[in-house]
SEFI-624626 format. One line per field, with one value per atom (N, C-alpha, C, O): y, z, x; atom name; residue in one letter. Coordinates in nm, 2 decimals. Layout:
v [Y|...]
w [Z|...]
u [X|...]
atom [CA|...]
rest [A|...]
END
This chain:
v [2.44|2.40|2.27|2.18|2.26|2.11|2.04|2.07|1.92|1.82|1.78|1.67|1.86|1.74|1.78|1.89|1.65|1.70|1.76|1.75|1.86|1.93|1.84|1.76|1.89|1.79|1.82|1.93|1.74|1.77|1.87|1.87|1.95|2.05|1.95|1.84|2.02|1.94|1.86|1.77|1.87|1.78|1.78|1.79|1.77|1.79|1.63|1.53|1.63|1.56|1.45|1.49|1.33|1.29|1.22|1.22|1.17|1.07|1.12|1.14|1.15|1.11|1.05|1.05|0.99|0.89|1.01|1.08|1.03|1.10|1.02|1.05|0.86|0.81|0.77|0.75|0.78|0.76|0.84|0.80|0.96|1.03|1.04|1.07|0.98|0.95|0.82|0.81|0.70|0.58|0.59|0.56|0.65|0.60|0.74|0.86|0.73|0.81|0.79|0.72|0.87|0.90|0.91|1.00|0.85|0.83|0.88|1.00|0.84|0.89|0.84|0.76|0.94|0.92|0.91|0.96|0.83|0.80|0.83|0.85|0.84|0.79|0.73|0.71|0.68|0.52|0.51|0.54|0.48|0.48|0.38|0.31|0.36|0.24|0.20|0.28|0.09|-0.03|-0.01|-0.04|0.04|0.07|0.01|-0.01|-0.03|-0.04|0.09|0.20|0.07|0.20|0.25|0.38|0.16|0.22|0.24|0.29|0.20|0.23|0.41|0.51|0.40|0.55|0.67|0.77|0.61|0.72|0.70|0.80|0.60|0.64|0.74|0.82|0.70|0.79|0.97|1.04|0.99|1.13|1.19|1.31|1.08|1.11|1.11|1.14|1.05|1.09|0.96|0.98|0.88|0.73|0.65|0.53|0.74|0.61|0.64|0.73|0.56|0.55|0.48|0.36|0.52|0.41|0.44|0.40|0.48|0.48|0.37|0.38|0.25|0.12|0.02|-0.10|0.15|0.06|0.00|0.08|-0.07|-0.06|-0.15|-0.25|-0.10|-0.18|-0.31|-0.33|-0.42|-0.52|-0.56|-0.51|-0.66|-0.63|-0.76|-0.81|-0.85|-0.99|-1.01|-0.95|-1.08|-1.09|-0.99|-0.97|-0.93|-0.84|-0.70|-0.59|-0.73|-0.62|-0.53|-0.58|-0.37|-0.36|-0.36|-0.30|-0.42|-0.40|-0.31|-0.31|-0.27|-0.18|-0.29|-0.36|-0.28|-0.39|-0.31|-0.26|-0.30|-0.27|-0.09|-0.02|-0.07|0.05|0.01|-0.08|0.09|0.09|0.20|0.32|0.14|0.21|0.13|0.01|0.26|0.23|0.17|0.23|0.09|0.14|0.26|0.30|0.30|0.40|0.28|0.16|0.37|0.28|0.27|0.16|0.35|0.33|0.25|0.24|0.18|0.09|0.01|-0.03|-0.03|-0.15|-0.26|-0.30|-0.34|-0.42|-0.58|-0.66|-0.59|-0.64|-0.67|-0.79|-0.59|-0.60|-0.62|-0.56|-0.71|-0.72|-0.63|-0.63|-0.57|-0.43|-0.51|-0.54|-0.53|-0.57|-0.40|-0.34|-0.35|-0.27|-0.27|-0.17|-0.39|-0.40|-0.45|-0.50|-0.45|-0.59|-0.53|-0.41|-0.58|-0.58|-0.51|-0.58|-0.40|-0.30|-0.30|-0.26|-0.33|-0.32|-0.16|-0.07|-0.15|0.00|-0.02|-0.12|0.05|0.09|0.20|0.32|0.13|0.19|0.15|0.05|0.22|0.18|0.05|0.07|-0.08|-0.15|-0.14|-0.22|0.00|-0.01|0.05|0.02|0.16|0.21|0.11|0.12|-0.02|-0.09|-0.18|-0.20|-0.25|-0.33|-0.24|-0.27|-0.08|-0.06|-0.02|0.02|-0.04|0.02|-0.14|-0.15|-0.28|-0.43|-0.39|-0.36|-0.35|-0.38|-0.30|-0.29|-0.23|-0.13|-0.21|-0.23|-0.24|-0.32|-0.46|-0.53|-0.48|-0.59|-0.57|-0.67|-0.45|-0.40|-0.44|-0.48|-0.42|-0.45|-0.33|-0.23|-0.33|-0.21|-0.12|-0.03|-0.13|-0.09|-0.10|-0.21|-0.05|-0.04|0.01|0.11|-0.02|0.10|0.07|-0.02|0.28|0.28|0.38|0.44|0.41|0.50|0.58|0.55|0.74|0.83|0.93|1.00|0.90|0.98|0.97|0.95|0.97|0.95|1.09|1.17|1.08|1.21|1.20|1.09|1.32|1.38|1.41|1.51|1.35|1.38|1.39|1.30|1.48|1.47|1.39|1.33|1.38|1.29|1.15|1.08|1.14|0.96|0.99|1.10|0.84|0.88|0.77|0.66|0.86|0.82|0.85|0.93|0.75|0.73|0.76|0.73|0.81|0.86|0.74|0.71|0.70|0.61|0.61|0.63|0.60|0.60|0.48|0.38|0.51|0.40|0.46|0.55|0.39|0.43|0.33|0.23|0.41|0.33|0.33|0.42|0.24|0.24|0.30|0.26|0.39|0.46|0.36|0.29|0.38|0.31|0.40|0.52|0.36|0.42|0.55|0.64|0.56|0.66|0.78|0.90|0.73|0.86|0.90|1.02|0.79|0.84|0.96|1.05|0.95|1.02|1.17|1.28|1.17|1.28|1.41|1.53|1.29|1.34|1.44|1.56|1.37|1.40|1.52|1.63|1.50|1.64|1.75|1.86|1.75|1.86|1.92|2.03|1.81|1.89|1.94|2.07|1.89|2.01|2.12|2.23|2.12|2.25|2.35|2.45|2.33|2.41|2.46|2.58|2.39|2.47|2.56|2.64|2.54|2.57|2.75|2.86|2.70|2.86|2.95|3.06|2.84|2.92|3.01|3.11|2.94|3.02|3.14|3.23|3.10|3.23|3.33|3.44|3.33|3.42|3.53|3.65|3.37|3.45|3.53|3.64|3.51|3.57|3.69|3.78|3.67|3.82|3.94|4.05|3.87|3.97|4.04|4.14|3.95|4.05|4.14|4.22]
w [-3.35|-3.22|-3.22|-3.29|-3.13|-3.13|-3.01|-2.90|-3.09|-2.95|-2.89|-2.82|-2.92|-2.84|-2.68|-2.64|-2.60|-2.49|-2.52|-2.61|-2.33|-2.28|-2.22|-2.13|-2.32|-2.23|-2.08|-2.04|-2.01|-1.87|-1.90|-1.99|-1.80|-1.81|-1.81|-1.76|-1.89|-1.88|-1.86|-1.94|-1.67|-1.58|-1.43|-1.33|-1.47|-1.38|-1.30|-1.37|-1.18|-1.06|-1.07|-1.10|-1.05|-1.08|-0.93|-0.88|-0.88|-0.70|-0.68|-0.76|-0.54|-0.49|-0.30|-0.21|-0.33|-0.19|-0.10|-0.12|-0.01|0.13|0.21|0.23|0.23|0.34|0.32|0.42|0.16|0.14|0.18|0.19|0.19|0.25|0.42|0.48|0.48|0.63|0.65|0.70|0.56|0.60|0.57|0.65|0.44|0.39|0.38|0.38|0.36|0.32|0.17|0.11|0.13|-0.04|-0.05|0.02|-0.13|-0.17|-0.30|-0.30|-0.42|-0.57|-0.62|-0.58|-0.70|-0.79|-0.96|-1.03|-0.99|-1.10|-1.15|-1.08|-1.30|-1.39|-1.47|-1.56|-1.46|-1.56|-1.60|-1.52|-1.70|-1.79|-1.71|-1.62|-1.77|-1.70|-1.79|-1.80|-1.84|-1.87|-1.84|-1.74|-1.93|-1.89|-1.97|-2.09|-1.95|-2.02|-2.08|-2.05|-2.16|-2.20|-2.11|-2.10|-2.01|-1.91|-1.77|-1.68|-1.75|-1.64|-1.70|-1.64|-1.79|-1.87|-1.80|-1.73|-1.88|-1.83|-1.67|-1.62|-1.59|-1.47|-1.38|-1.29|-1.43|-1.42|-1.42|-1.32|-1.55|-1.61|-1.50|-1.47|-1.47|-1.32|-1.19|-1.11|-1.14|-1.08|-0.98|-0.86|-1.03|-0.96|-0.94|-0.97|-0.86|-0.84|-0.73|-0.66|-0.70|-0.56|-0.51|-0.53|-0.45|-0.51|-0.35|-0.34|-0.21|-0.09|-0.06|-0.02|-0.07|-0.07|-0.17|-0.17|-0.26|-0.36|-0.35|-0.27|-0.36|-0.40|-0.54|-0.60|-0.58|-0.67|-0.63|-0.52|-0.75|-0.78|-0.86|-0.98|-0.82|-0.95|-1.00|-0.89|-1.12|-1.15|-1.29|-1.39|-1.30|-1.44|-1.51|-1.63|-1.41|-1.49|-1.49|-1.50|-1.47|-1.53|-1.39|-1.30|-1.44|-1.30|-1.27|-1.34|-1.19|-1.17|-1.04|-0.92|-1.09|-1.00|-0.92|-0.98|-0.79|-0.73|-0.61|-0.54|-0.60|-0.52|-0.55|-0.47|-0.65|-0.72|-0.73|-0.79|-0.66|-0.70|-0.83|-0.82|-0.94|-1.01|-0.99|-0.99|-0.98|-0.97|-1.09|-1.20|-1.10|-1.26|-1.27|-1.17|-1.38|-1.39|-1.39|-1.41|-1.35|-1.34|-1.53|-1.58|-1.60|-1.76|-1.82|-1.95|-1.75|-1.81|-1.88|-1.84|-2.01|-2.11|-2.05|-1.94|-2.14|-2.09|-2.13|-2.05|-2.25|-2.30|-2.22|-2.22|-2.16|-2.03|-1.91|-1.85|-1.87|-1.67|-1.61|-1.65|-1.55|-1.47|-1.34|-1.25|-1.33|-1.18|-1.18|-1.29|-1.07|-1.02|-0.94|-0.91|-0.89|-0.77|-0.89|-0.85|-1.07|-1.11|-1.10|-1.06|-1.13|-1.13|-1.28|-1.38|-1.28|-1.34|-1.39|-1.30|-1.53|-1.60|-1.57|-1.56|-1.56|-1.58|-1.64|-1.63|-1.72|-1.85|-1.82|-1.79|-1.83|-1.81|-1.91|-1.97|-1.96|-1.99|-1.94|-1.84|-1.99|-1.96|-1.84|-1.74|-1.85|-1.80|-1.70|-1.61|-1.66|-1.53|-1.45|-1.33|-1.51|-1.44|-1.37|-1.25|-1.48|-1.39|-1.29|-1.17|-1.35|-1.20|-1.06|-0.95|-1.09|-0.94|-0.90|-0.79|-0.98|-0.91|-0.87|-0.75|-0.88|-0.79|-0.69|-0.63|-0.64|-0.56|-0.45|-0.34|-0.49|-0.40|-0.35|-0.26|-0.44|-0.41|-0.27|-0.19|-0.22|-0.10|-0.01|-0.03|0.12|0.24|0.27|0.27|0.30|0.34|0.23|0.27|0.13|-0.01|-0.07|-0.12|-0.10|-0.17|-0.28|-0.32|-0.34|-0.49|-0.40|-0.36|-0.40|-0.36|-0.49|-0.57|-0.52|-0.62|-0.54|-0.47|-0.56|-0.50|-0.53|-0.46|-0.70|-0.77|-0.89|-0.96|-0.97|-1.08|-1.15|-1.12|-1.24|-1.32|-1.48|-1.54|-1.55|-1.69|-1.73|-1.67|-1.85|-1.95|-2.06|-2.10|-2.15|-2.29|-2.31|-2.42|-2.25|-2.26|-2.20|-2.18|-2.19|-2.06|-1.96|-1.91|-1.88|-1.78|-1.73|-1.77|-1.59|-1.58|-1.40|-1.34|-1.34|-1.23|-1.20|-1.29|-1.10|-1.07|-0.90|-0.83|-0.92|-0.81|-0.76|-0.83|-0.60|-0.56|-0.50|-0.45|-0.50|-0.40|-0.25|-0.20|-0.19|-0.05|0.00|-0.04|0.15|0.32|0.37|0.34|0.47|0.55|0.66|0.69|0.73|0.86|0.96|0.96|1.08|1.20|1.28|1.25|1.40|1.44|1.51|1.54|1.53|1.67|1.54|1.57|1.38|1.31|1.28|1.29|1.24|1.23|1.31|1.25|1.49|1.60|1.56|1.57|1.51|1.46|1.37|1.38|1.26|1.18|1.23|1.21|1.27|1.38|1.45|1.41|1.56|1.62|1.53|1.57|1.42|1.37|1.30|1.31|1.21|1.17|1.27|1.26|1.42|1.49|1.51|1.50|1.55|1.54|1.47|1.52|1.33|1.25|1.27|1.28|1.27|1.26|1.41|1.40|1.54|1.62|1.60|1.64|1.52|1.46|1.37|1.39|1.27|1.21|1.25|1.21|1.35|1.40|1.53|1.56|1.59|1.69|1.58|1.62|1.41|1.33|1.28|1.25|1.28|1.22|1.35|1.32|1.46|1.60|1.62|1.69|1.54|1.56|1.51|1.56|1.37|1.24|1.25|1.19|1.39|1.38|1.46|1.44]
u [0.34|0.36|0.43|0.40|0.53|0.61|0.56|0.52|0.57|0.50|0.68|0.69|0.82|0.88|0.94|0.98|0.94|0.93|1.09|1.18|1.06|1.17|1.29|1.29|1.42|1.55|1.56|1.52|1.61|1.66|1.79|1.87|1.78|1.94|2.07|2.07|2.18|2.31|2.36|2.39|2.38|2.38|2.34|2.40|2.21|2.15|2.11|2.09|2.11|2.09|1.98|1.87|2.00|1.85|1.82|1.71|1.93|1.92|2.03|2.12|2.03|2.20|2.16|2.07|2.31|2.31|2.38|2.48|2.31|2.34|2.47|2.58|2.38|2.41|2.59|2.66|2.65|2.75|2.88|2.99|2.84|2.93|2.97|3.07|2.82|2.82|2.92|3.03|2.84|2.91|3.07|3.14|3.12|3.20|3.32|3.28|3.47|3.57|3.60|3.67|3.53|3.60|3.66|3.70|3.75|3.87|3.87|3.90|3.84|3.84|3.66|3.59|3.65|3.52|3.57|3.66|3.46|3.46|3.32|3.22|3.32|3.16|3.14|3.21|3.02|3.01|2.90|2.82|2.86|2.73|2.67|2.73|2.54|2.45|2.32|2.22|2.33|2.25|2.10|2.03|2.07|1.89|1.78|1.82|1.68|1.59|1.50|1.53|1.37|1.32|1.26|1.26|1.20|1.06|1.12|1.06|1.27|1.36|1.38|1.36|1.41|1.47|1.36|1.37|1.23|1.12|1.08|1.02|1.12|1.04|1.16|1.13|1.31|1.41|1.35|1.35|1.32|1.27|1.14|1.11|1.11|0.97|0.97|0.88|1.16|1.22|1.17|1.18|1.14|1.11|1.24|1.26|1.34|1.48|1.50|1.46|1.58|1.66|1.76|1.74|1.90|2.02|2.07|2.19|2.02|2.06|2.13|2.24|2.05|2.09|2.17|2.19|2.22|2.30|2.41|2.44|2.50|2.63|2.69|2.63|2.80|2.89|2.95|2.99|2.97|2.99|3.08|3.08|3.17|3.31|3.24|3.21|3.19|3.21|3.25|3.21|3.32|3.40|3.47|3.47|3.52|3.58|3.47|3.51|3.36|3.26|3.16|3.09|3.19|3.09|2.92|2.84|2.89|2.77|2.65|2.64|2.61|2.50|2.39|2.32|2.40|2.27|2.25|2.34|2.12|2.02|1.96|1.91|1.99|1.88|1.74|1.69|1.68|1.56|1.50|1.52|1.41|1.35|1.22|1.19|1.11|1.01|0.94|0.97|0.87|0.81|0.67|0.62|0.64|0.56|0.42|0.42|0.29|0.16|0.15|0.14|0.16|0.19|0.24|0.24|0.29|0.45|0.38|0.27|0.44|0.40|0.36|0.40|0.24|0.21|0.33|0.34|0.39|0.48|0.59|0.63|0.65|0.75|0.72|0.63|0.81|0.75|0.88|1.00|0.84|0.91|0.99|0.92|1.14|1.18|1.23|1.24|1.25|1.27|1.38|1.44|1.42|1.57|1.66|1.76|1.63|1.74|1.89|1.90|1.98|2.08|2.15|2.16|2.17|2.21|2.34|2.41|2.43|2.57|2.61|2.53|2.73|2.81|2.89|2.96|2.89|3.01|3.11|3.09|3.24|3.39|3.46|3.42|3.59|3.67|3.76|3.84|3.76|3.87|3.94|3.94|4.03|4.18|4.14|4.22|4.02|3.96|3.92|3.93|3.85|3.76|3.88|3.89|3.99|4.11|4.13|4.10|4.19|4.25|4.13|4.16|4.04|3.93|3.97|4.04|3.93|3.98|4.07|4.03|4.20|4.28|4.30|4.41|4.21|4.22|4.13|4.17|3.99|3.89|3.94|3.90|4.04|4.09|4.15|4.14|4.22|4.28|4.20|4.09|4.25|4.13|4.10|4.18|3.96|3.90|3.84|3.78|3.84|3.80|3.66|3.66|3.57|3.45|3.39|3.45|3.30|3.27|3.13|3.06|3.13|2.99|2.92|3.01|2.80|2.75|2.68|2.59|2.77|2.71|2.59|2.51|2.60|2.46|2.44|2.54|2.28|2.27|2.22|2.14|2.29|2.29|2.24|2.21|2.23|2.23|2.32|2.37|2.39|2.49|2.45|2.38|2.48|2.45|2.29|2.29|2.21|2.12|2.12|2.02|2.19|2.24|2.24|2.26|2.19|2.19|2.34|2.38|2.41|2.53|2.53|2.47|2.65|2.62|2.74|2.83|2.77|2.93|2.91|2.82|3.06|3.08|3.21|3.32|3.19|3.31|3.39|3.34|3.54|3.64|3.63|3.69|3.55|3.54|3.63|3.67|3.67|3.66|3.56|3.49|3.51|3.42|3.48|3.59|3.41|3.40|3.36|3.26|3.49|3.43|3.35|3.35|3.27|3.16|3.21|3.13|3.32|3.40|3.41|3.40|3.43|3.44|3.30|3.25|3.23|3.09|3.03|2.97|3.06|3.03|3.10|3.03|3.22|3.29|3.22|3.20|3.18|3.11|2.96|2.94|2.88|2.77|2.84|2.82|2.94|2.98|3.04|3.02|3.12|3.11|2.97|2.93|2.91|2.81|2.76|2.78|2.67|2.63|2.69|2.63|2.81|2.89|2.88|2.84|2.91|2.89|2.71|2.67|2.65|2.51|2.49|2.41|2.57|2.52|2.64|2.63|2.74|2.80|2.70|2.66|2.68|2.56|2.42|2.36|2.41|2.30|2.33|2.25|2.48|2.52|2.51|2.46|2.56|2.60|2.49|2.48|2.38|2.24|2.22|2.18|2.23|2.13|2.22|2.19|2.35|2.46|2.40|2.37|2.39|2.36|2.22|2.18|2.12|2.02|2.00|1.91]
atom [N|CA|C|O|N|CA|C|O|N|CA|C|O|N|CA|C|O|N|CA|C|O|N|CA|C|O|N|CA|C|O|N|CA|C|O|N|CA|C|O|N|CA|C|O|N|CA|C|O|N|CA|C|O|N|CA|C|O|N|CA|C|O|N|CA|C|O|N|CA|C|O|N|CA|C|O|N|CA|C|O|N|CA|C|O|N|CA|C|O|N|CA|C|O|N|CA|C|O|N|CA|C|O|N|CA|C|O|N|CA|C|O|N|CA|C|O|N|CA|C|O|N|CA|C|O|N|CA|C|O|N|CA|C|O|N|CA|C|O|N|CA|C|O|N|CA|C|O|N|CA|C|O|N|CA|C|O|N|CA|C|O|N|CA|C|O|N|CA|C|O|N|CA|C|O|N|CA|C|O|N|CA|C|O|N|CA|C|O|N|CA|C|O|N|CA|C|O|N|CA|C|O|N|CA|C|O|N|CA|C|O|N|CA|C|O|N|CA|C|O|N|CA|C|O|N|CA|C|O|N|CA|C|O|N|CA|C|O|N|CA|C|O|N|CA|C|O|N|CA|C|O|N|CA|C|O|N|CA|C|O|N|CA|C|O|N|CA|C|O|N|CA|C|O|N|CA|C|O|N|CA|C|O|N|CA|C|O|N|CA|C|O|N|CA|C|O|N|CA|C|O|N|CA|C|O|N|CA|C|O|N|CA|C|O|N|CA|C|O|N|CA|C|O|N|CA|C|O|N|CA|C|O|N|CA|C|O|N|CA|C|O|N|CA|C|O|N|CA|C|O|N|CA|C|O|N|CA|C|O|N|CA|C|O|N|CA|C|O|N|CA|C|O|N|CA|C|O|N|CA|C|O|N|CA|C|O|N|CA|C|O|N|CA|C|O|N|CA|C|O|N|CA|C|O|N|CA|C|O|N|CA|C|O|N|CA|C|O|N|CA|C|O|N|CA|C|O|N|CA|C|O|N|CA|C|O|N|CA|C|O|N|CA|C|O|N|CA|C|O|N|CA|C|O|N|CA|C|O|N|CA|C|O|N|CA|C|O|N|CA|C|O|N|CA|C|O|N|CA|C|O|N|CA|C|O|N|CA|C|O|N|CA|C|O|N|CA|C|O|N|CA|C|O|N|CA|C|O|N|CA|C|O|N|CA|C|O|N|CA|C|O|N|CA|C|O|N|CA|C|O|N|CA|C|O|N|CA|C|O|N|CA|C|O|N|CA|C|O|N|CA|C|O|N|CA|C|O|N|CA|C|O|N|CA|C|O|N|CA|C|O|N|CA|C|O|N|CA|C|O|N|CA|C|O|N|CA|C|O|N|CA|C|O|N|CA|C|O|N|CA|C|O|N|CA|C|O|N|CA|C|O|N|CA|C|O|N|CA|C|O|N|CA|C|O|N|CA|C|O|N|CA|C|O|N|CA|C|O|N|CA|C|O|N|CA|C|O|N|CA|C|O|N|CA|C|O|N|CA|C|O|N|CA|C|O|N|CA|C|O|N|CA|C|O|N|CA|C|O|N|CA|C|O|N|CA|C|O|N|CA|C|O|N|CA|C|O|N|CA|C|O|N|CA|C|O|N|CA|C|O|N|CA|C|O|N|CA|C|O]
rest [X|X|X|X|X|X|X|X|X|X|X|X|X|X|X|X|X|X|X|X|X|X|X|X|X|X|X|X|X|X|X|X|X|X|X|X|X|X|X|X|X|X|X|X|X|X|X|X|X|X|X|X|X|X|X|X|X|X|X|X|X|X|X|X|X|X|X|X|X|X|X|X|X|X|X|X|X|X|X|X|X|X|X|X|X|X|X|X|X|X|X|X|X|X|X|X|X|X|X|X|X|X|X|X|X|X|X|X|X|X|X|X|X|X|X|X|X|X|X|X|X|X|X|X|X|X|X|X|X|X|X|X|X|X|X|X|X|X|X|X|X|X|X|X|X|X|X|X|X|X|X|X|X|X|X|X|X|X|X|X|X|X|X|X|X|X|X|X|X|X|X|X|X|X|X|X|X|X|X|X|X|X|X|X|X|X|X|X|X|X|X|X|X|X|X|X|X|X|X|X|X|X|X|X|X|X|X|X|X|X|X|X|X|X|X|X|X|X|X|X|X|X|X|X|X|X|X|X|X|X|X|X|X|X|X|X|X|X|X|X|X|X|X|X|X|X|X|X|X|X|X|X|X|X|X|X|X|X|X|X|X|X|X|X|X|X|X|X|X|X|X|X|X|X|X|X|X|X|X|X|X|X|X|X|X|X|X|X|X|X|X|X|X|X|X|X|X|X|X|X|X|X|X|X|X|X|X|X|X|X|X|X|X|X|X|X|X|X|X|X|X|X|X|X|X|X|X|X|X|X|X|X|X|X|X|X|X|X|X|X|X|X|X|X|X|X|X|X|X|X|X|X|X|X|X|X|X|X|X|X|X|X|X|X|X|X|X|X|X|X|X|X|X|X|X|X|X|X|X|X|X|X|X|X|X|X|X|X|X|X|X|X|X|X|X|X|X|X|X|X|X|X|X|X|X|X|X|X|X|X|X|X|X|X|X|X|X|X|X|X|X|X|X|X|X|X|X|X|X|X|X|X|X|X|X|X|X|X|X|X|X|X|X|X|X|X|X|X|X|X|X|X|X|X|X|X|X|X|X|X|X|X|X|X|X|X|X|X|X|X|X|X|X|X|X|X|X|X|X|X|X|X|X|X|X|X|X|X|X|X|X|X|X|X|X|X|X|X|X|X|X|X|X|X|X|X|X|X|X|X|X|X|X|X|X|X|X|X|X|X|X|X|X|X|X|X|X|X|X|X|X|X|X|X|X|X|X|X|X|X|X|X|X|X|X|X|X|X|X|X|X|X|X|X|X|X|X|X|X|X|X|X|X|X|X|X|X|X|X|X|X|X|X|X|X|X|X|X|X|X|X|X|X|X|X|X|X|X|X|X|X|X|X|X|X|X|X|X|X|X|X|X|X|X|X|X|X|X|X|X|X|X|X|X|X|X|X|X|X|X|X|X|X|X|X|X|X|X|X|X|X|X|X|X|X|X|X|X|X|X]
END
């Protein structure tokens, strides 16, 4: 009998930000590794994260993750003190990271992280070059989704 635990599938989903597709117009996505500790790792695996409120940070050249939340687990070592909001490294290539700067550098430009995932065993955060939505598209947004559900459901009440 093997004691080792079960991998997560592929790439499988671990958080993702809703609110980013409401606030924001994707423009391009990217993915970027991320800076973890051990007991950030496992409370990940327990599905203790949360990145709604996250966004990206260009400083020195380097990107950074701020306002993720990882919970810590009630288990967590006693040797470590657990922050949970800290401030998180992402790992890119060089020549990706200059060019996303010069892009946020534009007006109206943002790096938002829209989800944390499973790769190969890492955990990796795909992020995007947003616009921010003004409120009149926001409202847009809002009226088509109802739309569409209020099709959906003439279709369901057709078909019975």
């Amino acid at each position: 009998m093997s004691t080792a635990k079960p991998k997560p599938p592929a790439n499988s989903r671990i958080a993702e930000n809703k609110k980013a597709h409401f606030n924001y117009h994707i423009e391009e996505r990217f993915e970027a590794g991320v800076v973890l500790q051990g007991w950030e790792v496992k409370a990940i695996r327990q599905g203790k994260v949360q990145i709604t409120e996250g966004y990206v940070i260009v400083r020195d050249g380097e990107l950074f993750l701020i306002g993720c939340l990882i919970h810590p687990l009630r288990s967590a070592s006693t040797h470590v003190r657990a922050d949970s909001e800290r401030t998180r490294k992402l790992l890119m290539h060089k020549a990706e990271i200059r060019r996303l700067i010069g892009k946020v550098e534009q007006k109206g430009y943002t790096l938002v992280p829209l989800n944390l995932h499973w790769k190969n065993g890492r955990v990796k955060c795909e992020i995007a070059l947003a616009r921010g939505k003004a409120l009149h598209d926001k409202r847009d947004t809002i009226k088509e989704r109802e739309g569409k559900r209020e099709v959906e459901r003439a279709m369901k009440q057709r078909l019975r």
